[in-house]
C-alpha positions in Angstrom: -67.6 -20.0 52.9 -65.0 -19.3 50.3 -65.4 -16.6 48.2 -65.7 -18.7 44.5 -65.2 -22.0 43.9 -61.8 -22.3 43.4 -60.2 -19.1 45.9 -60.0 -19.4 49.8 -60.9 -15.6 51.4 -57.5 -14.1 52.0 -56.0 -15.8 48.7 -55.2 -12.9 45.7 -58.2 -12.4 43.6 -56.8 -9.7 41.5 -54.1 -7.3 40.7 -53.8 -3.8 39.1 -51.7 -1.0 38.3 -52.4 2.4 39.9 -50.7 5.4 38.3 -51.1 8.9 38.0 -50.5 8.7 33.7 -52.2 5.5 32.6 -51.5 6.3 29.3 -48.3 5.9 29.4 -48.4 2.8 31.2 -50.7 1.1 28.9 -48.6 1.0 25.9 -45.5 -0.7 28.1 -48.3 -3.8 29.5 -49.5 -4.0 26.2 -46.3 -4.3 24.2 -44.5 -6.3 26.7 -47.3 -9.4 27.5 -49.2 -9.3 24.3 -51.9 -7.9 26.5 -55.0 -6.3 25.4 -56.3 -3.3 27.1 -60.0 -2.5 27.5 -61.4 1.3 29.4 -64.5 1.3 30.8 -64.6 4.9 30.3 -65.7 7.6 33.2 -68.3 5.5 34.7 -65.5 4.0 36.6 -63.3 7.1 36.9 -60.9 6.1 34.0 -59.6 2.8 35.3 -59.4 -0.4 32.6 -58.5 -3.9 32.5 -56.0 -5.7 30.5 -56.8 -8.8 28.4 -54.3 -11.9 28.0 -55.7 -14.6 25.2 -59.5 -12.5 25.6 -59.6 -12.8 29.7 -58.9 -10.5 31.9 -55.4 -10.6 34.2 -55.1 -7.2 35.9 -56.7 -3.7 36.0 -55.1 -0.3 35.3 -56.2 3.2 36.6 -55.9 6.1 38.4 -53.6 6.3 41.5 -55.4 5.7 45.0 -52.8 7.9 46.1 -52.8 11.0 43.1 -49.5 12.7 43.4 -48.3 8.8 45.2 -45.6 6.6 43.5 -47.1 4.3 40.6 -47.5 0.6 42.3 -49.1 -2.5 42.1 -51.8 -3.5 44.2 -53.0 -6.2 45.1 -56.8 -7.5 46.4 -57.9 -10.4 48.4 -61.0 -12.4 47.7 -63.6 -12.2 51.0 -67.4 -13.7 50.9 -67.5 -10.2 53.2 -66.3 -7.3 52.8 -68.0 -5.1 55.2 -66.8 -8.0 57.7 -63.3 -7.7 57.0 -63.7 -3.5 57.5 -64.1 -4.1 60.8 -61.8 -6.8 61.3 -59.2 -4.4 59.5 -60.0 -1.5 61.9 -60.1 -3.8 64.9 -56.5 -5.2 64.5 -54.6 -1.0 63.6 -55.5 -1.2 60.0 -57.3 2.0 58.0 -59.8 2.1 56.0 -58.9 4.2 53.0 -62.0 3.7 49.7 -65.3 1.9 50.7 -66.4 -0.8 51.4 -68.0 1.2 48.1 -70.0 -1.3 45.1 -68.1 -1.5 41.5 -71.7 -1.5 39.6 -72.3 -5.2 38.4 -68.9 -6.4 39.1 -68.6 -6.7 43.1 -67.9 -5.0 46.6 -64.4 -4.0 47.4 -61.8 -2.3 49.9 -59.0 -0.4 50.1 -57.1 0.1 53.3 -53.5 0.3 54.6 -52.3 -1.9 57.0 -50.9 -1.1 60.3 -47.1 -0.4 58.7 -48.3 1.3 55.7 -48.7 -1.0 52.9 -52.0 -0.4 51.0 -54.4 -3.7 50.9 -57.4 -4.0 49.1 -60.1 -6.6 49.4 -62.7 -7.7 46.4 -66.1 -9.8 46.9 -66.8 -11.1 43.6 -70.5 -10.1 41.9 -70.1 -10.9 38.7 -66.3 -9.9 37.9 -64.5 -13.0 39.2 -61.0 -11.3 39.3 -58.0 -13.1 37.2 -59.3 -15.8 34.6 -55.5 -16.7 33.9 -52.4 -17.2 35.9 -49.0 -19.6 35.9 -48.5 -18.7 32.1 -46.6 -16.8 30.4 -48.5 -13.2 30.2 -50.5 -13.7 33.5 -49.9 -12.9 37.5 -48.0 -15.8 38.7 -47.2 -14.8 42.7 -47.8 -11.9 45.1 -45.6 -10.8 48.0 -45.7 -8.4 50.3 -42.6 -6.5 51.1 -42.8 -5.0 54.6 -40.6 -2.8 56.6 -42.1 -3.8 59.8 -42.0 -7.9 59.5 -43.2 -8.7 62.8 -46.1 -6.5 62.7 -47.7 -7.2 58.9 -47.6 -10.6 59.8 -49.3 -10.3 62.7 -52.0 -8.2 61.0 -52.5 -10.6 58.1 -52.9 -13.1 60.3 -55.8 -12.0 62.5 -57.2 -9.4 60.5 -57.5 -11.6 56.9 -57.1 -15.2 58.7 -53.9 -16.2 56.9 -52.4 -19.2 58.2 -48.9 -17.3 58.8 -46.1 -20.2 57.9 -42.2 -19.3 58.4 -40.0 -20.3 55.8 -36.7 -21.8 57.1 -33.8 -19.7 56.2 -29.9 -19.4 57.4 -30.8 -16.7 59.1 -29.8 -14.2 56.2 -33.9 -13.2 55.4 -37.2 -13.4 56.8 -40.0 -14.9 54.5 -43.4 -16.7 55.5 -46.2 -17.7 53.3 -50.1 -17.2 54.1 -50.7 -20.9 54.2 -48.4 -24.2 54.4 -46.3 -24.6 51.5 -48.9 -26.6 49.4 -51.9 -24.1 49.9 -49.5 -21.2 49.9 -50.9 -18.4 47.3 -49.1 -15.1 49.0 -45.8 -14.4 50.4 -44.8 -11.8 53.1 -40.6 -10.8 52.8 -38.7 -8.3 55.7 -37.7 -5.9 53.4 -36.2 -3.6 56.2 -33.0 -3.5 54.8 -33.7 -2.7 51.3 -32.4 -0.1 50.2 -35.7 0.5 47.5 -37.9 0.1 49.9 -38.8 2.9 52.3 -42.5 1.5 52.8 -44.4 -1.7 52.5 -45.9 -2.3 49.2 -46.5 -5.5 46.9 -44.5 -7.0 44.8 -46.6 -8.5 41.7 -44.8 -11.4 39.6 -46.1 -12.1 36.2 -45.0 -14.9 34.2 -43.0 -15.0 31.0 -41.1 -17.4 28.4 -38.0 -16.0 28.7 -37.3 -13.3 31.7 -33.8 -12.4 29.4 -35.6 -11.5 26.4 -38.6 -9.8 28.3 -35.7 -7.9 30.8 -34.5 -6.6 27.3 -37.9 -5.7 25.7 -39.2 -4.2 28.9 -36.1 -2.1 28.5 -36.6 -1.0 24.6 -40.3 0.1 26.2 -38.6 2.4 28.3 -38.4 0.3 31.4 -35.6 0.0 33.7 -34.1 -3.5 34.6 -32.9 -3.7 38.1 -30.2 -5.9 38.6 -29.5 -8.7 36.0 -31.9 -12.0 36.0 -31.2 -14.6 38.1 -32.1 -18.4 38.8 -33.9 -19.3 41.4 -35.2 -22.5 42.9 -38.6 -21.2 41.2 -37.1 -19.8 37.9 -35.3 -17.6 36.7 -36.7 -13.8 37.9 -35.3 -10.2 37.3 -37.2 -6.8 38.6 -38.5 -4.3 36.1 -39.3 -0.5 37.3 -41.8 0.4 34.0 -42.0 4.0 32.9 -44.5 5.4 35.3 -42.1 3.8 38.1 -43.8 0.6 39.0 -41.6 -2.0 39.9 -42.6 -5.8 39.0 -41.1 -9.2 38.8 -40.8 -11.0 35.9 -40.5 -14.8 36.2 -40.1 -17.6 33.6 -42.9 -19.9 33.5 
């Protein structure tokens, strides 16, 4: 039973920004993607969502983690989500928020998986998670970047019930996809020999017209551009830290 019509359980259902000074972040999002950012005030402990053409594309709130780096996160729809607590705990994950209810909106979960990379999972009642994506302004891919390859995998596969497909490589990188190529709507990449990366976390890619232009805006907001933009066989991408120290991808769509 999928969770909505259109999202397999397991697939990304939403994405959002967790940071320990949102108001700093919010300006950057806003400024950057045209977005427009709505609080829903202490009810619900400060977080927000951000709009793109009146629908919502991402949240924004208060670090999981207060005193933790700022990151992306990244949930996964489920038609269960007390079911997929134990299936988390049964396979070395932890349970870190919930399951808990976000009044009128749905059922979610926050864990870490067995190497350390934070995971959350949403069932949908009433907030649907991301109206928008593959345009310009909107979440566009999501890809775990693990320091323990062997072992997320192995975790996302029987804990979540991703259908864990290699990619074919030279041998220079490891990369497989929750689904076959054509269903694919996640990535997981061996980041062990990155230098950034001392943990697993998510790598969020939102879309953009022009990933030059936005690489330069993103820097007159006060983000950091990591490397120069770069083709790819998807388009061309480039990594932004923003000014709370998320990092993000930026790809042209």
């Amino acid at each position: 039973m999928p969770a909505r019509g259109d999202l397999p359980d397991g697939a990304p259902i939403w994405i959002d920004l967790g940071t320990d000074d949102v108001d700093a972040a919010i300006p950057f999002y806003t400024k950057l993607f045209g977005w427009e950012h709505v609080g829903f005030g202490e009810e619900f402990g400060g977080y927000g969502q951000f709009l793109h053409r009146g629908e919502p594309v991402a949240g924004v709130g208060p670090s999981m983690r207060p005193g933790g780096p700022s990151e992306w996160s990244v949930y996964l729809a489920t038609a269960d989500v007390d079911a997929v607590s134990g299936q988390v705990t049964e396979h070395g994950g932890t349970l870190l928020i919930g399951p808990d209810d976000a009044a009128g909106q749905g059922r979610f979960l926050v864990a870490d998986d067995p190497v350390g990379g934070s995971v959350a999972f949403w069932e949908p009642h009433g907030h649907d998670g991301f109206a928008r994506v593959m345009e310009p302004g909107a979440p566009c891919w999501f890809e775990l970047w693990t320091t323990d390859f062997d072992a997320a995998t192995a975790f996302y596969r029987d804990a979540v019930g991703w259908r864990i497909t290699l990619v074919p490589s030279d041998g220079s990188m490891r990369y497989a996809t929750n689904d076959t190529q054509e269903a694919a709507t996640a990535g997981v990449y061996d980041a062990a020999g990155e230098e950034r990366t001392d943990r697993s976390s998510w790598l969020v890619y939102l879309g953009v017209a022009d990933v030059d232009a936005a690489a330069a805006r993103a820097a007159e907001l006060g983000g950091t551009v990591l490397g120069e933009p770069a083709d790819s066989a998807f388009g061309r991408l480039v990594d932004v830290r923003d000014p709370v120290g998320a990092v993000l991808r930026l790809i042209t769509v």
